[in-house]
N, C-alpha and C positions, 0 to 999 in steps of 0.2 A: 583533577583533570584541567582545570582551569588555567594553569602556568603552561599550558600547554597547546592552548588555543591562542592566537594572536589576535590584535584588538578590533581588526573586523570580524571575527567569526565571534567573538564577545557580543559585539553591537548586533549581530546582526541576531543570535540565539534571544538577547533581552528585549527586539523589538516583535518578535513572534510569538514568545512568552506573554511580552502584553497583551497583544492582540488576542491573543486565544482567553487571558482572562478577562479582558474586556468584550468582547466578542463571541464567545464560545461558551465557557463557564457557568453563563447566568441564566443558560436557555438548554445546556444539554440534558440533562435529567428529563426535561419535561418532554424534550424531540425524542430521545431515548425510553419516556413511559410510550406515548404515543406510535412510536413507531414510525417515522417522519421526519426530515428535514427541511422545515417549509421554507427556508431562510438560502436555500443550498445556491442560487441565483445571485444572492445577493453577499451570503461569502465568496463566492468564487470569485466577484468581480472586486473584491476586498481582495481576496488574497494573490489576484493579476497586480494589485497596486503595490503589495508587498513585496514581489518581483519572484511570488513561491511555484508560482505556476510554470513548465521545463526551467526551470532556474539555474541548471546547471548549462545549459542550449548556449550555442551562441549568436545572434544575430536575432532580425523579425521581431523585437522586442523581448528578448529572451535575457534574461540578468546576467550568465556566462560567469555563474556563482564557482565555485570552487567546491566538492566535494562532498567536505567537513560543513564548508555553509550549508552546503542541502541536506547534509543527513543533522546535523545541529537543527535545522528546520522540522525535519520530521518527529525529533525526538518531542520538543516542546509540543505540536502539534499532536504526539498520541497522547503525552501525557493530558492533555484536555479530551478528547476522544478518539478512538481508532476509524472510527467513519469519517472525521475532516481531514486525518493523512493519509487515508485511503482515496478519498477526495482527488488530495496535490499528488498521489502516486500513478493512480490511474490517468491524469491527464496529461502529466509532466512527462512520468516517467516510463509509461507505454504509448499513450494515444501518441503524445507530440515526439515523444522519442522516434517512434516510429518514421511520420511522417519525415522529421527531422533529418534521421541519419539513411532515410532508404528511399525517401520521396522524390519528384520531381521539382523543378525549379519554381512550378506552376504551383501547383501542389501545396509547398509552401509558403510562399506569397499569398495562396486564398488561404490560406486555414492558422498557420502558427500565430501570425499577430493577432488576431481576436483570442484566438487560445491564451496565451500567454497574459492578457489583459483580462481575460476570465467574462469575456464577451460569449464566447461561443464552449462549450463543453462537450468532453468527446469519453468515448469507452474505447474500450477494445477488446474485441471478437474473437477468443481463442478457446475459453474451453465449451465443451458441449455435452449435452444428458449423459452421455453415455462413454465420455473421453477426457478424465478430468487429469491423469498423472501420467495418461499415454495421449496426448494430443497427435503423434505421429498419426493415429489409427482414425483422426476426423473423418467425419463425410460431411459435411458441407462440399460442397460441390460449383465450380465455376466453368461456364463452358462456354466457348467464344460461338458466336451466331452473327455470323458477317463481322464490323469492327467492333461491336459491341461484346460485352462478358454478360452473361446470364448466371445470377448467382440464387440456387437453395438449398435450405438448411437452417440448421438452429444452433443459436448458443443458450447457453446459461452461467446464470451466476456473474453477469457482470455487469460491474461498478458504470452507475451514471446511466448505464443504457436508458431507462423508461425519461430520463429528461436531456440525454445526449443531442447535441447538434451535428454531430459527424459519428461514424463506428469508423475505426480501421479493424476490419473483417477478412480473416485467412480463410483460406478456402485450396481442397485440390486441386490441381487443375490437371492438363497432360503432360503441360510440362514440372509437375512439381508443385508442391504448396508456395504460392503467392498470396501478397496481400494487397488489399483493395481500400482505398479512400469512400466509405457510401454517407453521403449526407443522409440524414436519419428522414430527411423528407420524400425520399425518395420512393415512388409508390412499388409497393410490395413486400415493405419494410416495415415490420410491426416492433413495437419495444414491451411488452406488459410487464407491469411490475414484480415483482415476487414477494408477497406478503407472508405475516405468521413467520419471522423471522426471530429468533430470541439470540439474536447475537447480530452487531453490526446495525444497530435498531436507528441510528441516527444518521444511516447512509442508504442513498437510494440504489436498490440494486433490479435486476430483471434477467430477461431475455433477449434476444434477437433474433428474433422468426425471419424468415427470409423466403421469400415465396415467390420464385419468379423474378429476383429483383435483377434491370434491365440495367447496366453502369457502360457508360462511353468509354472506349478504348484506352485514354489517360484518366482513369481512376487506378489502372493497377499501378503499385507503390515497383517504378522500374530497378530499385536496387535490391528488391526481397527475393531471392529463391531459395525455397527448402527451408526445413522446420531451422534452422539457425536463426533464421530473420527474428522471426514471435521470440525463439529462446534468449536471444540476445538482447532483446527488449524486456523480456521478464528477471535474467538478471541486472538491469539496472533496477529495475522497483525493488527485488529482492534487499539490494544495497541498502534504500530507503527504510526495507522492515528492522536491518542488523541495529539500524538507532532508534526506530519509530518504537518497539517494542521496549527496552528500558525508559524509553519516559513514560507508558503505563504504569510501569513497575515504580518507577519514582513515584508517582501520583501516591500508587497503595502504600508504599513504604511510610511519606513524608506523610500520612494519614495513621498507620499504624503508632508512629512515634508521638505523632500530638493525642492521638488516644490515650496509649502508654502512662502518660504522663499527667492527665487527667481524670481518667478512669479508676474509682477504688472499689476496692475490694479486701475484706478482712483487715480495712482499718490502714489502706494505704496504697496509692498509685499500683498497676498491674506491671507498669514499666519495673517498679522496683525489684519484681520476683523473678528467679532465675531463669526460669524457662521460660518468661517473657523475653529474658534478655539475651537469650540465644537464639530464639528467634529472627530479632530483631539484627544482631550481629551476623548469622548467616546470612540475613537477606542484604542489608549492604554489603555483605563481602561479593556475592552474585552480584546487586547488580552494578558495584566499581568495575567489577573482573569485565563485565557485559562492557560499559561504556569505552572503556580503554581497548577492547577487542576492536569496538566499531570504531573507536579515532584512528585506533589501527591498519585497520581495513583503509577507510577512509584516506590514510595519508599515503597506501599503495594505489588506491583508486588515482588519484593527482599525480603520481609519480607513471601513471603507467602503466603499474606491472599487477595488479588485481585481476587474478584469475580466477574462473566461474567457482574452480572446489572452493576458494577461501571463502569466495560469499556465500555460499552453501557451511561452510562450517559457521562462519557468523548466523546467519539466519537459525541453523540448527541450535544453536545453543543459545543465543539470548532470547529467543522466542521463547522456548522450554524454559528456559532460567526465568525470565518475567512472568509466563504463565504460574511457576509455583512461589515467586513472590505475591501475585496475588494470593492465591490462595490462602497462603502461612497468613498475610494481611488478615483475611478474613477471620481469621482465627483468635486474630489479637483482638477481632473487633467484637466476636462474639454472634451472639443474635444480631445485633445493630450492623454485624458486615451484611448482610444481605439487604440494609434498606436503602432508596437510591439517595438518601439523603445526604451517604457516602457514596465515594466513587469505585468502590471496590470491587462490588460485585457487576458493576458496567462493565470496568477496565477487564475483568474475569473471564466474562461471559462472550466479552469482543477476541479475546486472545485465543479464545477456543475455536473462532473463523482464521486469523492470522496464522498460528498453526496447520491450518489445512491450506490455505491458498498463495498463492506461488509457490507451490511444492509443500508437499507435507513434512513433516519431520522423517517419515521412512526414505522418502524417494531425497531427502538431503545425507539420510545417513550413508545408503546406496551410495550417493558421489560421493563421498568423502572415503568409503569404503574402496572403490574402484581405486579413486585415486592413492590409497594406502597400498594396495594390492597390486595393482593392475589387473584386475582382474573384472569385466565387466557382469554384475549379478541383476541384471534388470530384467533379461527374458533366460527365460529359464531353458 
């Protein structure tokens, strides 16, 4: 794939590659036993300096990267863990998105450049206990009280909240699901964490209880009406899994092979025997087919014309495809794949979350279905 990237999207893959071994690498195992990201502060304002944060954005200090650079970005970024491109997908490519393409001028000006510099960290508020692949069906609830909006309700399951500096928070209202700027200080805003997590272990994830919470008249985000706004937001992160996901799968692979080749058994490397070696050749034929899908994608994203079905078929299939390269990984590795001393059974056990969040593999199949058919099979 490489004759095929040109020499900034080169430089710019080898300078996040390091980062993440210098910086990520040497400390995720132990974040990932613990269950914890203590460090989550202090990479983010690392990786504002590496321009990863809305990197695609343009303006307020945003890099106004190109495509293939930010999904290049995500890939090296899962292959070290899917919690730190979860990290840059949540802030970039929902929270600031948001703000970005639907916000006010104000808006703006307070929140992206610290964002983007990895000063200030934001979530975003879209799925809920009880509404996780039908978000139409929310209740969260906002309701105007003189100029102000009264917003409650709860989320779950999302990225950054218990240490967030801002939510962008969708909510009913009567005219329609709008979305809302709430700085996390705001009283009647709780965030708690969600512990007992066995996947996603070196990302901070929660809640967002909302209880009353009182927001001034320009916090609503004036360009978001109706569930398109969030939708539209979740597929650009989606964009971000179609690469993030094969550099998992790079990880377990380029793990299996140095195994392979190391590992003996009956008097000679495992790599040498044949159903080690079909293994091994299934899984890189997966995941070239994966990475060339997503430069794919990617170089329609730039051009334009990337519609929601292709990033649903991308997301559908290299996520699936990476998830069972892990696996076969594990297999090569034996016993030894489930200790975290590899990264196999981490990158495993995260893709088991990726899979379900922005869209699960059914509700991708569904689009991709529709769009085969024309025929829509979502409510029955």
């Amino acid at each position: 794939m490489d004759d095929l990237l040109t020499p900034e999207e080169l430089g710019i893959r080898a300078a996040v590659r390091r980062w993440a071994a210098d910086r990520v690498l040497p400390g995720v195992a132990e974040w990932y036993e613990r269950g914890e990201l203590p460090v989550v502060r202090e990479l983010a304002r690392e990786l504002g300096s590496l321009g990863a944060l809305g990197m695609t954005l343009e303006g307020y200090g945003c890099a106004g990267a190109g495509a293939v650079q930010y999904g290049l970005t995500c890939l090296e970024l899962e292959a070290a863990d899917s919690g730190i491109r979860s990290l840059v997908s949540v802030q970039g490519s929902l929270a600031m998105y948001a703000i970005h393409r639907h916000g006010s001028s104000e808006q703006r000006e307070r929140w992206l450049p610290v964002m983007a510099a990895g000063e200030a960290i934001g979530c975003f508020g879209l799925t809920e206990p009880d509404h996780g692949s039908d978000p139409g069906s929310m209740r969260t609830r906002a309701r105007r009280e003189g100029s102000d909006w009264v917003l409650t309700g709860r989320k779950t399951w999302i990225t950054n909240a218990p240490i967030a500096d801002v939510a962008v928070v969708w909510a009913r209202t009567e005219e329609g699901i709008r979305g809302f700027v709430v700085p996390t200080d705001t009283p009647g805003l709780s965030a708690p964490e969600i512990r007992h997590k066995w996947s996603l272990r070196a990302s901070v994830t929660g809640e967002l209880v909302l209880d009353g919470v009182r927001l001034p008249a320009d916090a609503v985000l004036p360009g978001a009406r109706g569930l398109g706004a969030p939708l539209g937001c979740l597929g650009h992160a989606r964009y971000g899994i179609v690469w993030g996901a094969p550099g998992a799968a790079r990880s377990c692979l380029e793990t299996a092979l140095e195994y392979s080749r190391t590992r003996e058994q009956f008097g000679r490397p495992i790599g040498g025997f044949q159903l080690t070696q079909a293994k091994l050749a299934d899984m890189a034929v997966e995941l070239h087919k994966a990475l060339l899908l997503a430069l794919h994608l990617g170089r329609r994203m730039e051009a334009g014309s990337l519609t929601p079905e292709q990033i649903s078929f991308g997301k559908l299939n290299n996520v699936r495809e990476a998830l069972e390269i892990c696996r076969t990984s594990r297999t090569v590795l034996g016993a030894n794949g489930i200790s975290l001393e590899y990264p196999v059974m981490r990158h495993a056990t995260n893709l088991e979350s990726v899979l379900t969040y922005e869209g699960t593999s059914e509700m991708h199949q569904l689009v991709v279905g529709k769009a085969l058919t024309g025929l829509d099979a979502f409510r029955g």
